[in-house]
N, C-alpha and C positions, 0 to 999 in steps of 0.2 A: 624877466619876461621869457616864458615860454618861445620854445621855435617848434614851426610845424613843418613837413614837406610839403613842397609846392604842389599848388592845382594845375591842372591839367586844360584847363575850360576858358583859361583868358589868354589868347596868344594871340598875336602878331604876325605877319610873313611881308618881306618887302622885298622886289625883284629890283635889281640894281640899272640896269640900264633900257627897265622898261616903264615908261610912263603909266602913271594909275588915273583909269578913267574908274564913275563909279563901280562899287561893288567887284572891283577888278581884284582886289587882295584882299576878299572876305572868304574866308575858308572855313569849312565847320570840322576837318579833322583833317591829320598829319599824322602819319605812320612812317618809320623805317630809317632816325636816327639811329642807325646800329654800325659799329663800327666790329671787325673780327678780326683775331690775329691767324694768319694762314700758317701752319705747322708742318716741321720735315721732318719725316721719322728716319733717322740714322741707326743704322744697328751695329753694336760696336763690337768685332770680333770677341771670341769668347766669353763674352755675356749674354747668357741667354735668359735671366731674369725678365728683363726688360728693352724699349727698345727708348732713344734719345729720343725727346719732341724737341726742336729747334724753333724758332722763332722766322718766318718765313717773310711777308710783308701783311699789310693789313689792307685788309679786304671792306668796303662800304656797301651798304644795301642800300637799295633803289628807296627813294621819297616815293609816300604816294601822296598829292594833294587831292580833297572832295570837299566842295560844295556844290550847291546847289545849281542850274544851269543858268547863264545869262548868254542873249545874245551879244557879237557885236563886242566883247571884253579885248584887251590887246595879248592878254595870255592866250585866248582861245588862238587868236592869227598867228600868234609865235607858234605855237604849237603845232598849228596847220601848213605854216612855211616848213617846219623841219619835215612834217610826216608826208604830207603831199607834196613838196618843190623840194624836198630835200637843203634846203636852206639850215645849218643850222648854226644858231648863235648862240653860244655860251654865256651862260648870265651868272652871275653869283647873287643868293639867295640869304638873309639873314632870316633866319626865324626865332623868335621872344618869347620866353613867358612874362608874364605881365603880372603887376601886385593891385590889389587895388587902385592905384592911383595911374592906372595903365603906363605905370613906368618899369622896363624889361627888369627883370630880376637873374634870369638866365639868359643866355643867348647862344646862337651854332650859326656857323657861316659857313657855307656851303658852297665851294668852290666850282666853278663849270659846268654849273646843270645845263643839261637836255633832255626836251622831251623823247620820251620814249613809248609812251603808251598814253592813247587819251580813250575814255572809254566813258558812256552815259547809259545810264539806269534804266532799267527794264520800265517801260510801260505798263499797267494795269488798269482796264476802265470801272475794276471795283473799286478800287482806291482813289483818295482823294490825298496824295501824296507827291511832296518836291521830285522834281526830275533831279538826282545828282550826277556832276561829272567829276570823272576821276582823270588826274594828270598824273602818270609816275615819272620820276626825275632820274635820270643817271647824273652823275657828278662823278667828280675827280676825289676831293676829300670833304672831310666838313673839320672843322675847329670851333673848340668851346669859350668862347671870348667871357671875360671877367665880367661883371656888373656892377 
């Protein structure tokens, strides 16, 4: 049997010590698993060739979560506790891709997020189009768990 790469269009997100009311970890898009290795350039006496890249530590980008807007979600008050009361609670985050049988095929866990930026979609009264909010995530690290 054939293997294909995974789709992109069926995934999961579960927030670990925040209760899910409806619609609360329905998300239509997830950007910014990227992980980077930060580089030291050494330049080593009489070598003028080239210079050393060294391995430095590794650097994570910001998650951004979007859907659509709901009032009243308990992401929305997590969010709102960090940004306006300065509250803020670290959660750890699994996010799935999922196979047909919505069972995860992939998975990344995402250690210590915080909100960091929450942002909602321009209004237009020409359009007959969803309001989306965007949540970006800072974290600590993420890790690629087996399936």
């Amino acid at each position: 049997m054939a293997q294909y790469p995974l789709t992109g269009f069926h995934f999961s997100v579960s927030f670990e010590s925040i209760a899910p009311v409806a619609n609360d970890f329905r998300f239509q898009e997830i950007s910014g698993l990227e992980a980077e290795m930060e580089m030291e350039s050494f330049t080593e006496g009489g070598e003028n060739r080239f210079t050393w890249q060294l391995p430095k530590r590794t650097r994570y980008a910001d998650i951004v979560l979007k859907r659509g807007l709901f009032t009243g979600t308990r992401i929305l008050q997590w969010c709102k506790d960090a940004l306006e009361n300065f509250r803020f609670l670290p959660v750890n985050i699994t996010i799935s891709l999922l196979n047909e049988k919505h069972e995860p095929v992939q998975s990344w866990y995402v250690v210590n997020a915080i909100p960091k930026k929450w942002s909602v979609s321009g209004f237009n009264a020409q359009e007959n189009s969803v309001v989306v909010e965007s949540i970006t995530l800072s974290y600590q690290y993420f890790t690629i768990l087996a399936a």
